[in-house]
Jmol script that loads the backbone (N, CA, C; Angstrom):
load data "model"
ATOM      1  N   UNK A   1      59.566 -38.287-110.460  1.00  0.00           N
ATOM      2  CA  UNK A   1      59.316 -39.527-109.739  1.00  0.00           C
ATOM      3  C   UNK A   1      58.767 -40.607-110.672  1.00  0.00           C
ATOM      4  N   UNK A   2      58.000 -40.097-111.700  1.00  0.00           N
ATOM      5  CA  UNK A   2      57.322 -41.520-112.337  1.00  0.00           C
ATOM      6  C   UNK A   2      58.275 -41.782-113.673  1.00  0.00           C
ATOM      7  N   UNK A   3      59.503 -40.933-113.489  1.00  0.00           N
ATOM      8  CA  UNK A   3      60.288 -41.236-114.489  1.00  0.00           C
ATOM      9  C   UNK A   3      61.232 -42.476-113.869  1.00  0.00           C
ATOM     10  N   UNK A   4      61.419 -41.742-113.061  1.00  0.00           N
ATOM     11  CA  UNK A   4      62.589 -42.713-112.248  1.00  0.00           C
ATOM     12  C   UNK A   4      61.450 -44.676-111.909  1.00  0.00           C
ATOM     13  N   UNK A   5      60.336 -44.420-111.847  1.00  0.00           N
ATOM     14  CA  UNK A   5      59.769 -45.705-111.660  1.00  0.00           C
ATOM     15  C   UNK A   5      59.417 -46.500-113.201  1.00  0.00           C
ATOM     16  N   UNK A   6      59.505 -45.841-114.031  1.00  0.00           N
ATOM     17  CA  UNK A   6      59.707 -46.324-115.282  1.00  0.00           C
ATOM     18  C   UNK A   6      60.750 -46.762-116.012  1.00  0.00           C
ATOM     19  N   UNK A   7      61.859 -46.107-115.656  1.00  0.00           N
ATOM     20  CA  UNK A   7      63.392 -46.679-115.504  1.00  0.00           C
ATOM     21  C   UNK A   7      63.539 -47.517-114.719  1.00  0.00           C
ATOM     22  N   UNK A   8      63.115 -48.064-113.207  1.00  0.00           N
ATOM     23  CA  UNK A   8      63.810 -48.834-112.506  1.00  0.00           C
ATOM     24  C   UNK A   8      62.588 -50.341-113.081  1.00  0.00           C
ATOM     25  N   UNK A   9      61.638 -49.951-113.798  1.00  0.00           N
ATOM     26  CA  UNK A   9      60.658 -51.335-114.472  1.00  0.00           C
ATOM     27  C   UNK A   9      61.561 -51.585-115.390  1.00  0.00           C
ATOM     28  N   UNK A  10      61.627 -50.986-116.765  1.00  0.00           N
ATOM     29  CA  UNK A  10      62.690 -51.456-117.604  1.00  0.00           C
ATOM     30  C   UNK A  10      63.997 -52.346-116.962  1.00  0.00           C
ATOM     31  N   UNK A  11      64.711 -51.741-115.740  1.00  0.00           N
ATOM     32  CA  UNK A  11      66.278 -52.526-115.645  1.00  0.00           C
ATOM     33  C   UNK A  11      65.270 -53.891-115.107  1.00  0.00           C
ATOM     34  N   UNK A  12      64.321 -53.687-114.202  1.00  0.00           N
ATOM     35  CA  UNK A  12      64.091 -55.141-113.854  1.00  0.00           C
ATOM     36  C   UNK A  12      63.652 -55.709-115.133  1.00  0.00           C
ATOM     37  N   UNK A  13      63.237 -55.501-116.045  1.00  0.00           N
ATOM     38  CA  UNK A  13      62.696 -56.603-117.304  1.00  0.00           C
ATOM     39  C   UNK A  13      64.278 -56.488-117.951  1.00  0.00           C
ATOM     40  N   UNK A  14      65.378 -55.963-117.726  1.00  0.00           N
ATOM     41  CA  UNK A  14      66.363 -56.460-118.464  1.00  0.00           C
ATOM     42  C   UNK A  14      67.131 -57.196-117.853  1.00  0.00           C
ATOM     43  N   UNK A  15      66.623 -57.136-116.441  1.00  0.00           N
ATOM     44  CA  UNK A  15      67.689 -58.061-115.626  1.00  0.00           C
ATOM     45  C   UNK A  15      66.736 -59.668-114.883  1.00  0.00           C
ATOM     46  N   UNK A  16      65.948 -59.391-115.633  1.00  0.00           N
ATOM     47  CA  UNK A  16      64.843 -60.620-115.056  1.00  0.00           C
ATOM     48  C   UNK A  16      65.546 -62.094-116.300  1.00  0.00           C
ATOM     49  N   UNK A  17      65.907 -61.885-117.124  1.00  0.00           N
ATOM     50  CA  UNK A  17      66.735 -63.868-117.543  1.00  0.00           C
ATOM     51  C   UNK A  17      67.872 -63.697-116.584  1.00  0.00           C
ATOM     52  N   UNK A  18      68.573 -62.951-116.219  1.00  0.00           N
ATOM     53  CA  UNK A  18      70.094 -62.793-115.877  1.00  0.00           C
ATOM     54  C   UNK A  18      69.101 -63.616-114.250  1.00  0.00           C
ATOM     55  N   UNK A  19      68.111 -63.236-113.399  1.00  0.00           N
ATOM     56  CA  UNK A  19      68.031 -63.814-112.073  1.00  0.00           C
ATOM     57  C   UNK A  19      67.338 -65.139-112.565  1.00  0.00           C
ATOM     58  N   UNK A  20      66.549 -65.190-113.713  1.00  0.00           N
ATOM     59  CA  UNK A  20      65.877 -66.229-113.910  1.00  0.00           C
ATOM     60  C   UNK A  20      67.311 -67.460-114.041  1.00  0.00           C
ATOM     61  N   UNK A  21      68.258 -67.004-114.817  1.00  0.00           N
ATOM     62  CA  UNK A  21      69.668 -68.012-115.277  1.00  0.00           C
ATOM     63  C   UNK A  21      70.204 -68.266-113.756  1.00  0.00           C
ATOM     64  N   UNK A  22      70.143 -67.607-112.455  1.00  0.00           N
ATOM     65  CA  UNK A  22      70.852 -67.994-111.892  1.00  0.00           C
ATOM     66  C   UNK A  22      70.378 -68.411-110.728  1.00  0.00           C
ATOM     67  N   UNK A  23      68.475 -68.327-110.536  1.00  0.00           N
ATOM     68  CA  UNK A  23      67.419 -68.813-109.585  1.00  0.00           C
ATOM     69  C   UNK A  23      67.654 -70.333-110.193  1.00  0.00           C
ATOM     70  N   UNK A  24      67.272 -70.605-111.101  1.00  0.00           N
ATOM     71  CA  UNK A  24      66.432 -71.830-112.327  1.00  0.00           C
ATOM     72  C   UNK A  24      67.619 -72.716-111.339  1.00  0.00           C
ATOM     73  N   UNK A  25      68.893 -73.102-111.833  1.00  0.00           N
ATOM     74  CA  UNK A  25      69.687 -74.164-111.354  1.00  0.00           C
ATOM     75  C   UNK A  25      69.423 -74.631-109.790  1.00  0.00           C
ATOM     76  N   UNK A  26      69.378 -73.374-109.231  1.00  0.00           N
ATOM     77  CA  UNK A  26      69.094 -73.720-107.948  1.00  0.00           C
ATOM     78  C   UNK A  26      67.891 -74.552-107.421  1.00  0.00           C
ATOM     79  N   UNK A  27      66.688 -73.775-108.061  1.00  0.00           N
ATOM     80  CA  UNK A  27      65.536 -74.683-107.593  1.00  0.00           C
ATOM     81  C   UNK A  27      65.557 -76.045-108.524  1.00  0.00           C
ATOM     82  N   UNK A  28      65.969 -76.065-109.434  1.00  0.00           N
ATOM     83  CA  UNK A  28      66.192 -77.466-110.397  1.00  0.00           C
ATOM     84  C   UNK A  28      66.996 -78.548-108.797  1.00  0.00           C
ATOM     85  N   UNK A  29      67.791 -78.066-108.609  1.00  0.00           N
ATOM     86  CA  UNK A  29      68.726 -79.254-107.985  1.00  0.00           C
ATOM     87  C   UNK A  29      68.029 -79.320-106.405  1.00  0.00           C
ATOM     88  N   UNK A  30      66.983 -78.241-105.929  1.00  0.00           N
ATOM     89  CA  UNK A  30      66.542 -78.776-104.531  1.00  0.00           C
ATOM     90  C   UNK A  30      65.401 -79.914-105.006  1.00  0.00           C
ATOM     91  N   UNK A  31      64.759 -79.539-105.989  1.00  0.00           N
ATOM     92  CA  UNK A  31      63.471 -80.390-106.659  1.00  0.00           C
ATOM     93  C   UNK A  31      64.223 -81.811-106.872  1.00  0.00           C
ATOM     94  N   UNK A  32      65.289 -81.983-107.391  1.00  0.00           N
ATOM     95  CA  UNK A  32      66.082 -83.077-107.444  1.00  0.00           C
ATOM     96  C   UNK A  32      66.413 -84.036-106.382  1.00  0.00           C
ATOM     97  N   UNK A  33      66.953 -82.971-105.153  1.00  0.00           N
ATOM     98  CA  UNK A  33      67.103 -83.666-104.071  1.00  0.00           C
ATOM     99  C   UNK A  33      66.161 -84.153-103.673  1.00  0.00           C
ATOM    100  N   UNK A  34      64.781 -83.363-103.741  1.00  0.00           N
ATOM    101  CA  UNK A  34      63.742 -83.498-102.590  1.00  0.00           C
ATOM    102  C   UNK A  34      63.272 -85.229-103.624  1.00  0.00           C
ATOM    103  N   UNK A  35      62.742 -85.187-104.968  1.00  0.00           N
ATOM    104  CA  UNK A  35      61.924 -85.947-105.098  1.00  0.00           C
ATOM    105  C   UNK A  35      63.077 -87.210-105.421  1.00  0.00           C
ATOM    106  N   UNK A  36      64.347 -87.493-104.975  1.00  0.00           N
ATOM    107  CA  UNK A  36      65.178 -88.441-105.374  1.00  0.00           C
ATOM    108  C   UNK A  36      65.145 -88.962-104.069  1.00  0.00           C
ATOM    109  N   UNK A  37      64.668 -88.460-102.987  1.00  0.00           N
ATOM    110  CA  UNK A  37      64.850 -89.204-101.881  1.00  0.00           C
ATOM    111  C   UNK A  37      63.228 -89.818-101.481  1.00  0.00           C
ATOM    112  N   UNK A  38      62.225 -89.568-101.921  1.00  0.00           N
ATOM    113  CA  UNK A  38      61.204 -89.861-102.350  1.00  0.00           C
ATOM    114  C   UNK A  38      60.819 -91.286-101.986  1.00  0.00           C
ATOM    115  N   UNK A  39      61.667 -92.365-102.911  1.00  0.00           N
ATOM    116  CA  UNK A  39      61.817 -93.797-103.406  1.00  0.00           C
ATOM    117  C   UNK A  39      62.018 -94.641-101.894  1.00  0.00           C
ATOM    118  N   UNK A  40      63.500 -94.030-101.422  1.00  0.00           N
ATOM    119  CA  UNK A  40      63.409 -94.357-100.325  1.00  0.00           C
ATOM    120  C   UNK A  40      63.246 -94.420 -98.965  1.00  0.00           C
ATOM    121  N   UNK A  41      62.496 -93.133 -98.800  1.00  0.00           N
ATOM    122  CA  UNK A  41      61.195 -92.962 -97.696  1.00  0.00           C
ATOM    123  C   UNK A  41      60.007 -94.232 -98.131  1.00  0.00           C
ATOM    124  N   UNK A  42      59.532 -94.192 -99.229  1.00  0.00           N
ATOM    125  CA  UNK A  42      58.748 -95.092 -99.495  1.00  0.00           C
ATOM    126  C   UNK A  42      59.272 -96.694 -99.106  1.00  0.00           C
ATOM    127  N   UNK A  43      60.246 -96.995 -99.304  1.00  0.00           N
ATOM    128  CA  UNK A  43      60.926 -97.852 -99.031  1.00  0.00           C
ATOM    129  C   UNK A  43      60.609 -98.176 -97.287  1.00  0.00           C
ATOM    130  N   UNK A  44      60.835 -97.197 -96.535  1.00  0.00           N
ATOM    131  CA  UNK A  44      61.653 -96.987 -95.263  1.00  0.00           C
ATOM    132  C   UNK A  44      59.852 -97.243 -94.462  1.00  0.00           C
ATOM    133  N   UNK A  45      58.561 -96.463 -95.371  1.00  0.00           N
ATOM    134  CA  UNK A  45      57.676 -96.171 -94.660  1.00  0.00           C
ATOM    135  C   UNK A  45      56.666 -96.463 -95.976  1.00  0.00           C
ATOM    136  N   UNK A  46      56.332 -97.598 -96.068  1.00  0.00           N
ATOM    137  CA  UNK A  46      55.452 -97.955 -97.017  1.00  0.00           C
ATOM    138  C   UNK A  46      53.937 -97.779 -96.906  1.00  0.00           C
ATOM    139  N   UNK A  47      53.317 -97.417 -98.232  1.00  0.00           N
ATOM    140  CA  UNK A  47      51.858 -97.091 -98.177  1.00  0.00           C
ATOM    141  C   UNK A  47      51.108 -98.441 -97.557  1.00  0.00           C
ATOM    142  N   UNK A  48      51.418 -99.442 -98.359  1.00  0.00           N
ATOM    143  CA  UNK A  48      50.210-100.447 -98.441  1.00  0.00           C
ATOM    144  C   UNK A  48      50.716-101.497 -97.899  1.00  0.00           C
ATOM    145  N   UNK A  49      51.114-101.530 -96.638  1.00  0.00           N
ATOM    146  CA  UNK A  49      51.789-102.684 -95.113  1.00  0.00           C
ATOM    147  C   UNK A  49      50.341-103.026 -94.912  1.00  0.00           C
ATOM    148  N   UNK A  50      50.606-104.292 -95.017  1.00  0.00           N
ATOM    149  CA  UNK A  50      49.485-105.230 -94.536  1.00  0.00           C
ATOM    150  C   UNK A  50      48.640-104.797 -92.964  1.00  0.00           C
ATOM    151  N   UNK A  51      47.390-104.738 -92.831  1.00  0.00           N
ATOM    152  CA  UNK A  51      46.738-105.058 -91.178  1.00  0.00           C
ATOM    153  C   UNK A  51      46.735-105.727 -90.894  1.00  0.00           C
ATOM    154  N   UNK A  52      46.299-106.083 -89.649  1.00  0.00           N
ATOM    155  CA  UNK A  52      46.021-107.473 -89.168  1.00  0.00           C
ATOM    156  C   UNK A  52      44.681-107.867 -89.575  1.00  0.00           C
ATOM    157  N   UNK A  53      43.905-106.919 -90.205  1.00  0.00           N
ATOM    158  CA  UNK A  53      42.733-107.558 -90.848  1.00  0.00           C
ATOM    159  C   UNK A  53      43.202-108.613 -91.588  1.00  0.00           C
ATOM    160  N   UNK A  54      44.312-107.647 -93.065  1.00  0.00           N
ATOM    161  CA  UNK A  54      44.078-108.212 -94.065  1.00  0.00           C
ATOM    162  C   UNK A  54      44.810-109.991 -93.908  1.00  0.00           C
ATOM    163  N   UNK A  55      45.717-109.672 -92.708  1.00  0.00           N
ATOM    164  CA  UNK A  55      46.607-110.518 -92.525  1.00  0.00           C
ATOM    165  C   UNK A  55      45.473-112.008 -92.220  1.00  0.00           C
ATOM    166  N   UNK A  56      44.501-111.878 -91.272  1.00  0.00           N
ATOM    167  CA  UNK A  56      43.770-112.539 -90.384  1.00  0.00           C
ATOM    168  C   UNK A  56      42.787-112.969 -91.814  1.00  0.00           C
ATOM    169  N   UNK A  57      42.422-112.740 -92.464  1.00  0.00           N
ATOM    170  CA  UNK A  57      41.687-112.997 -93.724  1.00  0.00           C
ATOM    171  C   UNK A  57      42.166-114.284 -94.733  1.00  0.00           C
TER     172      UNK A  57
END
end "model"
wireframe off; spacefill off
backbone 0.3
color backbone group
């Protein structure tokens, strides 16, 4: 038994770039999407819209 769990550690450290090569693109291009749409939410829903304080001032 602790042979077989010492063999199945090794294949995962030989197969850990092979998931890293084919995770990496994926989360690269959601991070892409997410913070490219970013700009224009900000756009759509801006931080610093005047009050009627500042307006009335």
């Amino acid at each position: 038994m602790q042979q077989l769990t010492c063999e199945l550690f090794f294949v995962s450290l030989l197969l850990m770039p092979l998931s890293m090569a084919l995770a990496g693109p994926a989360l690269v291009s959601l991070l892409v999407v997410y913070f490219g749409r970013m700009p224009s939410d900000e756009i759509a829903h801006p931080l610093d819209q005047p009050t009627e304080a500042t307006v009335a001032a």
